[in-house]
Each structure stands twice: as C-alpha cells, then as structure tokens.
C-alpha positions in Angstrom: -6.6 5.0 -7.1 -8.1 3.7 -3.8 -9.3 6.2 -1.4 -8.2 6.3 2.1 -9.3 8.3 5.2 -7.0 9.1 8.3 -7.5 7.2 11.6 -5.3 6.4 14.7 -3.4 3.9 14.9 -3.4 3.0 18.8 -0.6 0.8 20.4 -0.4 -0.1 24.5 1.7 -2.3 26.3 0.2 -3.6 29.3 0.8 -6.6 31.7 -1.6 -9.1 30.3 -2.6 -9.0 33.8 -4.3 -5.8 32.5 -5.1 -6.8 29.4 -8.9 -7.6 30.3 -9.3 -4.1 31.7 -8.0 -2.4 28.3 -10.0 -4.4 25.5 -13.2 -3.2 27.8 -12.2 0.2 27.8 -11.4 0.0 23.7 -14.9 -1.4 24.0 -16.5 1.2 26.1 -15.3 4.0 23.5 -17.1 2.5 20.8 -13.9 1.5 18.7 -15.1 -1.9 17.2 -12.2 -4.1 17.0 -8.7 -4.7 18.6 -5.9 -7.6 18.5 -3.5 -8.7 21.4 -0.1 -9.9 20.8 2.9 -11.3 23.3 5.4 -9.4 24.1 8.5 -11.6 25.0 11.2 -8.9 26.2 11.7 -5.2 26.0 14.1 -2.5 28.0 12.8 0.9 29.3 13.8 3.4 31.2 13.6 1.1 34.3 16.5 -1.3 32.2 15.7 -4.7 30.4 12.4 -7.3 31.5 11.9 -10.3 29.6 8.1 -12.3 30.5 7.9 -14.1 33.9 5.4 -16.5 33.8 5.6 -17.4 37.8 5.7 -14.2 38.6 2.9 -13.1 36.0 4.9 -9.8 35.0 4.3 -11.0 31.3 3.0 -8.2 28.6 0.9 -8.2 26.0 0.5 -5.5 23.1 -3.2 -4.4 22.4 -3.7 -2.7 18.9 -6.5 -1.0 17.3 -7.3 1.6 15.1 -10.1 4.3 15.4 -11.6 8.0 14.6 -9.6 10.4 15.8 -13.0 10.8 18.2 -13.1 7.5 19.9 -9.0 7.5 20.2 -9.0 10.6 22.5 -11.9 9.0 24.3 -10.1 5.5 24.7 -7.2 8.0 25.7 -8.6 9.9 28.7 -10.5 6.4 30.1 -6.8 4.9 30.3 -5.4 7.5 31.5 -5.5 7.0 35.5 -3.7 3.5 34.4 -0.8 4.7 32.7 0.9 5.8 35.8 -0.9 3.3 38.3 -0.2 0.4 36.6 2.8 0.9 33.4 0.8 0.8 30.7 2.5 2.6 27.7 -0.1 4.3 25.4 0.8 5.2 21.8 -0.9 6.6 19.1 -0.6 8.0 15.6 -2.1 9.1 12.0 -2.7 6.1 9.3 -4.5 5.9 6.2 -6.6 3.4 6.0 -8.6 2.2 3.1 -12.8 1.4 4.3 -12.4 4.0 7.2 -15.9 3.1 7.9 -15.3 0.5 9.5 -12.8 2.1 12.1 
C-alpha cells in the first residue's frame, strides 16, 4: 500500500484584485507551490455576485497544500485581510502521498 502523510489542504477566495498579495504570503511562509482558479459566481451571506469585469469585483480561488506548520503561518499573515478586504480562508486535513514535497 502507498504511504501517505497528513497536510492541509488550504482554499481562499479572494478578488483577483488580491490575488497578487496572497500567492506572496503562501510564498513568505515557505509553502512551495499554489494554483489560482476563476471563480465565475457564488452567493454569501451578503446574497448572490457573479464576476464584473468593469468593475473588477472578479474572484479567483488560490489553492495549496502544506505542513500543518506553514498553514497556521500562512493563516495568521492573512489574517488582517480576511475582514479588510473579504477574503474567505479555508483549511482542512488531507492525505497526501510524497508529503515531502508539501
């Protein structure tokens, strides 16, 4: 059987707007990777949003996965964003197979 080892799994939606300032902060806590996705619509607790190119309130979804270490540092340097500016942080156990690369 293959081996696996447990990581976080790290998921935030920000305006890509923002999107510069949380891939440098996923690179400032040592975590080694990351991929950014389009988010087209969602609905929160402020109702539905869609992207809005003009108005550049488009999102983007930044995932990575890292040590339980470098998560709850990547954590506490977003932190003051996650009110200030809507980011939505998420994060949760995975097993991963070659954790040492993560």
């Amino acid at each position: 059987m293959v081996e696996t080892v447990i990581r976080k799994r790290i998921e935030i939606l920000a305006d890509t707007a923002q999107v510069r300032r949380v891939t440098s902060a996923i690179d400032s806590a040592g975590i080694t990777g990351w991929t950014i996705l389009p988010v087209s619509a969602g609905k929160g607790r402020d109702g539905l949003w869609h992207e809005e190119h003009v108005t550049s309130t488009d999102k983007s979804l930044v995932l990575t996965v890292a040590s339980q270490d470098r998560a709850a540092a990547l954590a506490a340097a977003l932190a003051p964003l996650l009110s200030s500016h809507g980011l939505l942080l998420t994060m949760w156990d995975v097993e991963v197979i070659r954790g040492d690369r993560f």
